[in-house]
C-alpha positions in Angstrom: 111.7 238.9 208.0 110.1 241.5 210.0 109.7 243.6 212.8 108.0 241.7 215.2 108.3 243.9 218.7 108.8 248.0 217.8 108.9 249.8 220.9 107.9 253.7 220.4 108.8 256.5 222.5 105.7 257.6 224.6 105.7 260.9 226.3 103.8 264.3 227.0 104.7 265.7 223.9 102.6 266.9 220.8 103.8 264.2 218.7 103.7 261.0 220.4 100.0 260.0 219.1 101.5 260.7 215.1 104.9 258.7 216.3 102.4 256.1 217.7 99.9 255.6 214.6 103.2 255.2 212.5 104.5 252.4 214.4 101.2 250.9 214.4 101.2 250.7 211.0 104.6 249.4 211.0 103.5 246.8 213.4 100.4 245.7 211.4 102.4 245.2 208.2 104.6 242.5 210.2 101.6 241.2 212.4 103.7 242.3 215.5 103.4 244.0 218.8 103.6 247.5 219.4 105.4 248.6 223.0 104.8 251.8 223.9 107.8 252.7 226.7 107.4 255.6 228.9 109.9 257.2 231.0 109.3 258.9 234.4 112.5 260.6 234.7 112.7 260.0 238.8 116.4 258.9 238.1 117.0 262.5 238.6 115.6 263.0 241.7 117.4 260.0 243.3 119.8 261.9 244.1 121.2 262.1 248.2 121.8 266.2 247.7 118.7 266.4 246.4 116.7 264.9 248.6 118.7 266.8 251.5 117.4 270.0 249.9 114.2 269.3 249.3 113.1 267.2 251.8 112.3 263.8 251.6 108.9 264.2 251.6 109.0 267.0 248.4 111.1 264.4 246.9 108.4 261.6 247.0 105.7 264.3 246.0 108.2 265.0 242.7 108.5 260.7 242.3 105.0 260.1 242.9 103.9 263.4 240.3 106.7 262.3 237.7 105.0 258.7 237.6 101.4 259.8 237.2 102.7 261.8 234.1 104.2 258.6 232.8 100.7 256.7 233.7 98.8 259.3 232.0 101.0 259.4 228.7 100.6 255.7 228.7 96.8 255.8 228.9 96.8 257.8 226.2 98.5 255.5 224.4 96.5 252.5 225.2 93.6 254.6 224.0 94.9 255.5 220.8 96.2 251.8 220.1 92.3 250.4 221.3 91.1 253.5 218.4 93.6 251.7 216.0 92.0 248.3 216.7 95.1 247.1 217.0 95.4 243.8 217.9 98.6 243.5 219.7 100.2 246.1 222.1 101.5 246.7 225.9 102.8 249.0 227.8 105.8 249.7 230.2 106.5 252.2 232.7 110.2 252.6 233.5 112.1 254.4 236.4 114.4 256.3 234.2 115.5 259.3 231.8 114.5 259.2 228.3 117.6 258.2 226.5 118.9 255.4 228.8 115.4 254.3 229.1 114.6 253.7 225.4 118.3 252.0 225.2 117.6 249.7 227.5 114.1 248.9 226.1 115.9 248.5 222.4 117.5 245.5 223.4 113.8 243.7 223.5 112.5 244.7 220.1 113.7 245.1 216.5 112.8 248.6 216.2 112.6 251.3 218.2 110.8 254.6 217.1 111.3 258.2 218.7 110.8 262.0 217.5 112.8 264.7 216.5 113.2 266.8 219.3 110.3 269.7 219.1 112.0 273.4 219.8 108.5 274.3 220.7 108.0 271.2 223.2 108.3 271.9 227.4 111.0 269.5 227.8 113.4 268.9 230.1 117.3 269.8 229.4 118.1 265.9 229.5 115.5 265.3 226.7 117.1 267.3 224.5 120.1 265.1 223.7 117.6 262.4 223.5 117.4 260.9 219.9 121.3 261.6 219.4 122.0 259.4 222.3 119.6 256.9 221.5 121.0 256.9 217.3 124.4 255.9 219.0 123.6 253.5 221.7 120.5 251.5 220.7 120.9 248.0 220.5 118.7 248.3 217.1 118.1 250.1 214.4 116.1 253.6 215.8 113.5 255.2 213.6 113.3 259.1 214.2 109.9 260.4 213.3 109.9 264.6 212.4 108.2 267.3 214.9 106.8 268.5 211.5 104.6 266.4 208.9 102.3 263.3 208.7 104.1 260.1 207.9 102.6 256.4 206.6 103.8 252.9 206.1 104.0 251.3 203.9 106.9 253.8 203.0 106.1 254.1 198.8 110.0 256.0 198.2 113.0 255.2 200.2 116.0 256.8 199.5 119.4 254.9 201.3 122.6 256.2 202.1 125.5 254.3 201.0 129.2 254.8 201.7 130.4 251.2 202.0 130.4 251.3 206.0 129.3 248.7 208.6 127.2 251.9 210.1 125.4 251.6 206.7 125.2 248.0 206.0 123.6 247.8 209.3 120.6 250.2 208.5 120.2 248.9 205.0 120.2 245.5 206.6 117.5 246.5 209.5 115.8 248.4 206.7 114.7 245.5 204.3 111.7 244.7 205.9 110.5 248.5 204.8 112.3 248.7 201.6 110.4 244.8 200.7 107.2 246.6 200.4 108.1 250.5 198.9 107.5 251.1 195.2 110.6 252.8 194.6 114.3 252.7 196.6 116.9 254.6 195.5 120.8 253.9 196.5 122.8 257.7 196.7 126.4 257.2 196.4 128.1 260.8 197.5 131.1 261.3 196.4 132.7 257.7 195.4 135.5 258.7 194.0 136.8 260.0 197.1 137.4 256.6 198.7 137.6 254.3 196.3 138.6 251.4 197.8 135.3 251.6 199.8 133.5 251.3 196.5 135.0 249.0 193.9 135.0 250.3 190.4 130.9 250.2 190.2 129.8 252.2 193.4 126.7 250.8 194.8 126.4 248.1 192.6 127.1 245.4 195.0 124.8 246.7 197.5 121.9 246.8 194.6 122.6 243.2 194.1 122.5 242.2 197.6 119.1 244.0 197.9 118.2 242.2 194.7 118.0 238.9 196.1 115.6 240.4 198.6 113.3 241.2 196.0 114.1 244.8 196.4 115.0 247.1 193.0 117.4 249.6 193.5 118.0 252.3 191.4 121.5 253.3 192.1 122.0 257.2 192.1 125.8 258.7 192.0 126.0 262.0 193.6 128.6 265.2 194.0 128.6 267.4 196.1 130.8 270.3 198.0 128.4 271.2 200.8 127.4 268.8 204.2 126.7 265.1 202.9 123.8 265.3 205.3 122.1 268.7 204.0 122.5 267.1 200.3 121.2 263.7 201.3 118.2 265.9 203.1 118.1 267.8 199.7 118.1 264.8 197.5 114.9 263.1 199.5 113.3 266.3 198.5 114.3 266.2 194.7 113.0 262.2 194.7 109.8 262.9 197.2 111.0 260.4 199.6 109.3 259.1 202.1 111.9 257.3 204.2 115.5 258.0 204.7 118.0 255.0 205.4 121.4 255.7 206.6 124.6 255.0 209.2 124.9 257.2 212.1 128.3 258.1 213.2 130.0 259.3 215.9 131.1 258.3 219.4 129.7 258.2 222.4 131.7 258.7 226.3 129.3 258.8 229.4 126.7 261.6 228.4 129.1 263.1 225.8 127.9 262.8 222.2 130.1 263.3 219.7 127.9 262.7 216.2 129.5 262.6 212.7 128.5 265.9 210.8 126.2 264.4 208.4 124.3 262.5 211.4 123.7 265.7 213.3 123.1 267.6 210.4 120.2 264.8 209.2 118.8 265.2 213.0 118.2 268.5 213.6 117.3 269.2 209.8 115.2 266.1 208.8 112.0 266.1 206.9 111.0 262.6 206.6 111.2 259.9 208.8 114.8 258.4 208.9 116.1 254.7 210.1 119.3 254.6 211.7 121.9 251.9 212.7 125.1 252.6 214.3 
């Protein structure tokens, strides 16, 4: 079991060439491919008002710019992944925003890897929406890799959120191939006796024998707390050094609308580690 395609996120930004040699590494440890997706954004232009105003010729000049941009970011990548010696990569240039972009491009892979949005990135107004949108539409499991910090695989601690829902059997599931090959995974249980029906009378202990049978030892970690689930689980990482954060992501979604779960939002605007995510 492994992650055979990952497609990552390529763009202009700061952090694509650290998002990039982290799914490289994933890649390698599976002996997979690495797609690097680029998005040219030109959806946005196609618009018949817009072109009225602009003219139709300013409006090609903006498609033709927007796709160079894309070219160039993908160049880069090819670079970087030639630098890597990887041994298996393409890339893919798509007429599209970001988020529905990378959506669409999750359906061909079994992991898809994007950044935390970067406050002190030049992005545009869609972008900024896009790793929420992506966490809650993405045919697979989405890895979200911090503005902030330098990240490896193999992951060595992975800490995994468990509250008994699909959301999170889902990302524990996607997450085994990771977890196989860490030296220590810890299981946090928040708040069991809240909802114990999701639990049974030994919370998490089911879940640590599932994982058992993969190989994987769990350590299985009851927690309290009064304040955000999401800032505790971010605080607990910190306590156990994690490296990698496993969890559900909640919420709905209608048209652009997101509507995240607290601790989600809380995790994706706050995060310090890299996090996987199923919905």
């Amino acid at each position: 079991m492994g992650f055979k395609t990952v497609v990552v996120h390529v763009n202009s930004s700061a952090d694509t060439e650290r998002r990039v040699r982290l799914a490289s590494q994933i890649v390698r440890m599976s002996k997979g491919r690495l797609v690097g997706a680029a998005m040219s954004g030109i959806s946005r232009f196609l618009y018949a008002d817009h072109a009225t105003a602009m003219g139709v010729s300013l409006a090609a000049q903006c498609i033709d710019e927007a796709r160079e941009a894309a070219r160039d970011s993908l160049r880069r990548f090819e670079s970087q992944c030639a630098m890597l010696d990887l041994p298996s990569f393409e890339s893919r240039l798509l007429d599209d925003q970001a988020a529905d972009g990378l959506v669409l491009q999750s359906r061909y892979g079994d992991l898809l890897i994007l950044g935390q949005v970067n406050p002190d990135d030049p992005i545009s107004p869609m972008e900024e929406e896009t790793p929420e949108y992506v966490a809650m539409n993405s045919a697979r499991p989405v890895l979200v890799v911090p503005y902030a910090g330098h990240f490896g695989a193999p992951f060595q601690r992975v800490l995994v959120a468990w509250d008994g829902s699909m959301e999170a059997t889902r990302a524990i599931t996607a997450a085994i191939p990771l977890m196989e090959q860490a030296g220590k995974v810890t299981l946090a249980v928040f708040n069991a006796g809240r909802e114990p029906e999701a639990h049974g009378s030994e919370p998490g202990a089911d879940m640590a024998l599932y994982l058992a049978r993969h190989g994987i030892k769990v350590e299985v970690s009851s927690q309290a707390t009064t304040i955000d689930v999401g800032s505790a689980l971010l605080s607990f990482a910190s306590d156990l050094d994690a490296d990698l954060l496993v969890m559900g992501c909640y919420g709905h979604s209608r048209l652009r609308e997101i509507m995240l779960g607290g601790a989600s939002r809380t995790v994706l605007q706050s995060m310090t580690l890299p996090v996987l995510m199923a919905h």
